[in-house]
C-alpha positions in Angstrom: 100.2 111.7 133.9 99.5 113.6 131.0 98.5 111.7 127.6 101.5 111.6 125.1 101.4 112.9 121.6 103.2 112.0 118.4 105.3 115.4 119.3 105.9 114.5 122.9 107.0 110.8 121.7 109.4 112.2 119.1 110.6 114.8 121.3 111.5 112.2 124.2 112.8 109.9 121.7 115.3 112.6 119.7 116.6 113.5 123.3 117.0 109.8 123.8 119.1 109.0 120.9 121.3 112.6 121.5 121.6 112.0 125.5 123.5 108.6 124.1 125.1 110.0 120.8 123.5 107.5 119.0 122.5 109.4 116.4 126.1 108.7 114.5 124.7 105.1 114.1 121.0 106.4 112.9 121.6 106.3 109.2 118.2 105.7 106.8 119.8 102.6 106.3 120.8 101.6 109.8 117.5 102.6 110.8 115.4 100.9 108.1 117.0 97.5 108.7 116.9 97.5 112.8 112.9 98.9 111.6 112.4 95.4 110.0 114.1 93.3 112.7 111.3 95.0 115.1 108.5 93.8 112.4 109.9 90.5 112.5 109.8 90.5 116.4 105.7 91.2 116.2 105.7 88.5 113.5 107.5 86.3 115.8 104.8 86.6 118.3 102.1 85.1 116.1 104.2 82.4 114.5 102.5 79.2 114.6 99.5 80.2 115.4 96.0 79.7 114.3 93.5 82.6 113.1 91.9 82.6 116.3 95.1 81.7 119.1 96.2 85.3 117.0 93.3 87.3 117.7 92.8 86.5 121.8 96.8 86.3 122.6 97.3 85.6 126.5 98.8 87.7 128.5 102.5 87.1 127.9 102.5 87.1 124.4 99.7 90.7 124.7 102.6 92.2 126.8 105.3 90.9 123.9 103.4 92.3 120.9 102.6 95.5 122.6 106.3 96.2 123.2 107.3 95.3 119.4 104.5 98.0 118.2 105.9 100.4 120.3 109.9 99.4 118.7 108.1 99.6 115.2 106.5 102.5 115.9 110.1 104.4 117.7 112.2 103.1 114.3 109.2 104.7 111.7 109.5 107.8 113.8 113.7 107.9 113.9 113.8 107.2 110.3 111.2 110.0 109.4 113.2 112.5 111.3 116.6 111.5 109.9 114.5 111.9 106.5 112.8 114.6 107.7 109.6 113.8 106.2 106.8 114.4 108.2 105.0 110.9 109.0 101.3 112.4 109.8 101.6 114.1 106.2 102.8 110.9 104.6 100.4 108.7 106.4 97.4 111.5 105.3 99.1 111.2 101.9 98.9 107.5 101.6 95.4 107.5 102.7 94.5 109.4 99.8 96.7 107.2 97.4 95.3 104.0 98.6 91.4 105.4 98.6 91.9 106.1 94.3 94.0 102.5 93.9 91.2 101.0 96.2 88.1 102.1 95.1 85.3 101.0 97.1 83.6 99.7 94.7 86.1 97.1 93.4 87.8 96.1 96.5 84.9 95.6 99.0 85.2 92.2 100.1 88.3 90.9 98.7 91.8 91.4 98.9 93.0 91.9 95.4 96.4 93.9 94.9 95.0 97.2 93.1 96.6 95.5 90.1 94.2 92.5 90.3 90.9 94.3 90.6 90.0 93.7 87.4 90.9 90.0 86.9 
């Protein structure tokens, strides 16, 4: 089995949506709120429990969370083809946007909002 890519996934996944005509119901805003049902599925997963229960989840719950990445993961792709931005660019983008509001210097050990770095 060869190792997917992001290209292969999104490939497979625009031929799954076309194979079932689904991409009549695949509108931004369609997409972006069945994105944050999926989030709120992963959230679901850790509700309830402690700090540590949520870093060492058994194998159930593993299995569960690993599935709702994958959902999140399939929506950001769908959405970023319907928008047709490219997601490695964005994400690359971001990076660089969050590295000048996050400046080492200020933000190392705490999580301040960029906002609140200088409170």
């Amino acid at each position: 089995m060869t190792t997917p890519t992001l290209t292969s996934i999104q490939t497979q996944l625009e031929a799954f949506a076309k194979a079932r005509e689904w991409d009549l119901y695949h509108s931004p805003k369609n997409i972006a709120m069945a994105l944050t049902v999926e989030a709120a599925e992963l959230l679901e997963i850790f509700q309830w429990k402690t700090q540590a229960e949520s870093a060492t989840l058994n194998e159930r719950d593993q299995l569960a969370a690993r599935h709702e990445i994958a959902d999140v993961l399939l929506y950001l792709l769908t959405i970023s083809r319907v928008l047709n931005i490219d997601i490695l660019q964005a994400a690359q983008e971001k990076l660089e946007l969050n590295a000048r509001k996050y400046p080492v210097e200020k933000s190392k050990g705490n999580a301040k909002k960029y906002d609140q770095l200088d409170d």
